[in-house]
N, C-alpha and C positions, 0 to 999 in steps of 0.2 A: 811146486806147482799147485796151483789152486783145485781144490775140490769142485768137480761139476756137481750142480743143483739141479734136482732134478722134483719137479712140484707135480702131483695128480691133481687136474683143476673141473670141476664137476658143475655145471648148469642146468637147472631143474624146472625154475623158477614160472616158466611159459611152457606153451606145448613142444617148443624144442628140448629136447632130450642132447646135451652135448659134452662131450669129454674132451679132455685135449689134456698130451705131455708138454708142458716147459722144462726147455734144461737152459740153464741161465735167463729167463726171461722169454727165449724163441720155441718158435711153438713147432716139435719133431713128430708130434703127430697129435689127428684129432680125428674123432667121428662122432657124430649128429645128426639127427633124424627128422624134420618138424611134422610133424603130422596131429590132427586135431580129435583125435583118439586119445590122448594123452599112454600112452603106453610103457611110460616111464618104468615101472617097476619088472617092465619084462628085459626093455631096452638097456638103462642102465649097467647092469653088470653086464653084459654082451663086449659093450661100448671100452668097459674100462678093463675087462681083458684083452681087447681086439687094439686097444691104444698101447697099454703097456707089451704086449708082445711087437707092436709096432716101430714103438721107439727100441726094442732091443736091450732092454731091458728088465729085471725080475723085483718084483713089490719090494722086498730088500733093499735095491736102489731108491727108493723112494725117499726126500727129505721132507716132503710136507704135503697134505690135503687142503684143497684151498676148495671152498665152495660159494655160488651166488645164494646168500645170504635172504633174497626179498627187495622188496614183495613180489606179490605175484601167485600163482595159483595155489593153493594153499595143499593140496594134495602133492602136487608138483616140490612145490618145499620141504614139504616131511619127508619125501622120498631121498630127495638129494641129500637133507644136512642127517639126514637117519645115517645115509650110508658111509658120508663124509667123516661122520663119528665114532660109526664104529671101525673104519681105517685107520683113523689116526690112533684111539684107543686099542687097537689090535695090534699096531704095526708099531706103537709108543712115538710117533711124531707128529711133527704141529697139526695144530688144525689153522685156517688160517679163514675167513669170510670177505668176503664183496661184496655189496650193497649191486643188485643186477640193474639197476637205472645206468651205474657208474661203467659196468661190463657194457650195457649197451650205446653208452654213450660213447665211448673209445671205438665203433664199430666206424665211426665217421672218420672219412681221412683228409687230415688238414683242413681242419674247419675253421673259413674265415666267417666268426661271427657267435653266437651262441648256438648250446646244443640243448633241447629241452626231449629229453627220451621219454617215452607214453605208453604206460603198461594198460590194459585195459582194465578196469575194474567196472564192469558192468554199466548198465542203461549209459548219462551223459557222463560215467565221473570217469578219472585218469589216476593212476600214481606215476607221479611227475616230477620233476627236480631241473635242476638248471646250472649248467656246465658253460665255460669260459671257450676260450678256444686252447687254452691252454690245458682242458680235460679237468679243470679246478671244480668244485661242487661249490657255485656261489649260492644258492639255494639249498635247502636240508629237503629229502623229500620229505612230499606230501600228497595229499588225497586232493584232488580238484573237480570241483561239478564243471563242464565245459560252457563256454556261454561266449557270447561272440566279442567281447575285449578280455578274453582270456588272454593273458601272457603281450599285454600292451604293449608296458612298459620296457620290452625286450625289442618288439619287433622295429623299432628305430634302426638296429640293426639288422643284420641278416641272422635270422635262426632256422635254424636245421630240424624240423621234428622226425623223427622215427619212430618203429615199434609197433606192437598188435594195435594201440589204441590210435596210429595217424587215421586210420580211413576215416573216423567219426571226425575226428579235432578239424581234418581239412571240409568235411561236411558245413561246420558249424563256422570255423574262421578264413576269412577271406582277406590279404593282405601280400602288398607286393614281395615285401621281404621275408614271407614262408617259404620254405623250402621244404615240400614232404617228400619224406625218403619211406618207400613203403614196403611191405616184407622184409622185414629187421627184425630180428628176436635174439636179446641176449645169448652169447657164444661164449665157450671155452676159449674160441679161436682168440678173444679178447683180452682173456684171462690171464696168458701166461708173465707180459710183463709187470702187470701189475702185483699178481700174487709173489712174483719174486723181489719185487721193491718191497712187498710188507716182510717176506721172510730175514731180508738183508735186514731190516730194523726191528727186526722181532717182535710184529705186532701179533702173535697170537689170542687165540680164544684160550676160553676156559672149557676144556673138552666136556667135563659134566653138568656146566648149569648152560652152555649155549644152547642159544634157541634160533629158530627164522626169526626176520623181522618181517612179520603181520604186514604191519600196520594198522591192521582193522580186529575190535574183536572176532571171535567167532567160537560156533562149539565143535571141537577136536572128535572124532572119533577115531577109533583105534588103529593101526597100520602096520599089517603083515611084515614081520622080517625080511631081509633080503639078504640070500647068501650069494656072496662075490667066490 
């Protein structure tokens, strides 16, 4: 009989605070919180003892740490892949990352057309990427100043925007084929089949030199430990 897999999948990245277990892919438990306090470093360890005693199981069972990787709030990031690392390093198994454009773009069900998911990064700009309907990244993210033929070239079709940053994008773009879907924020709930499709092909990180991905520079200041 086949070994059940069982991934800790951890999203930081926004003011949602979310955990969630995958055992094969499905998702046997999850809690999340969104609130714009950012409260992550209280939330977090609450969340991923309150999940792992929910699916019924003990950190032992665990096969891998999977976390949303960026961008996104930058504090929010240190917190998550801080903790994600020292799990995997504690517990000696994978660490595994998600680019959270990609987490929140899977939030969309059956999407006939494109998916362009919108983190907000301040005043008009967006970190944005661009999704098929078949959940493909045909776009690499990037940073966008929002401007009114933002994402032209796409709306020929039907595209889906989501994410903290829809309110402004719908503000500024006006077109038949947008589609805003608002109050969306990257989820664990998201998480679990994909971090099990990278475990099955063994895409690990490197636990000691992984990092968030930014995207933007910025100056670090330091970040309390966090005991789980």
């Amino acid at each position: 009989m086949q070994k059940d897999i069982y991934i800790l999948n951890l999203e930081t990245s926004t003011k949602n605070c979310s955990v969630s277990i995958g055992k094969n892919g499905k998702v046997i438990a999850l809690h999340e919180l969104c609130e714009a306090n950012f409260s992550h470093a209280e939330k977090l360890p609450q969340f991923i003892k309150k999940s792992i005693a929910d699916a019924k199981i003990t950190f032992a069972n665990l096969d891998a740490i999977a976390v949303g990787k960026g961008p996104g709030s930058y504090t929010g990031l240190r917190i998550g892949v801080s903790s994600a690392k020292g799990l995997s390093f504690g517990l000696d198994i994978p660490l595994l990352a998600i680019e959270s454009l990609e987490i929140l773009a899977n939030a969309v069900s059956n999407p006939k057309g494109y998916i362009i998911p919108l983190l907000d990064a301040r005043r008009q700009e967006v970190y944005t990427s661009v999704f098929d309907a078949n959940y493909k990244q045909i776009k690499p993210t990037f940073s966008h100043i929002l401007e009114e033929n933002s994402f032209a070239e796409y709306l020929q079709n039907t595209v889906f925007f989501l994410g903290d940053g829809t309110p402004k994008t719908k503000e500024i773009i006006s077109h038949k084929n947008a589609i805003f879907l608002e109050n969306y924020h990257p989820s664990a709930k998201e998480m679990s089949n994909i971090s099990y499709r990278k475990f099955l092909k063994k895409q690990f990180e490197d636990v000691a030199y992984f990092e968030p991905f930014y995207l933007k520079d910025f100056y670090v200041t330091p970040t309390k430990s966090i005991k789980i």
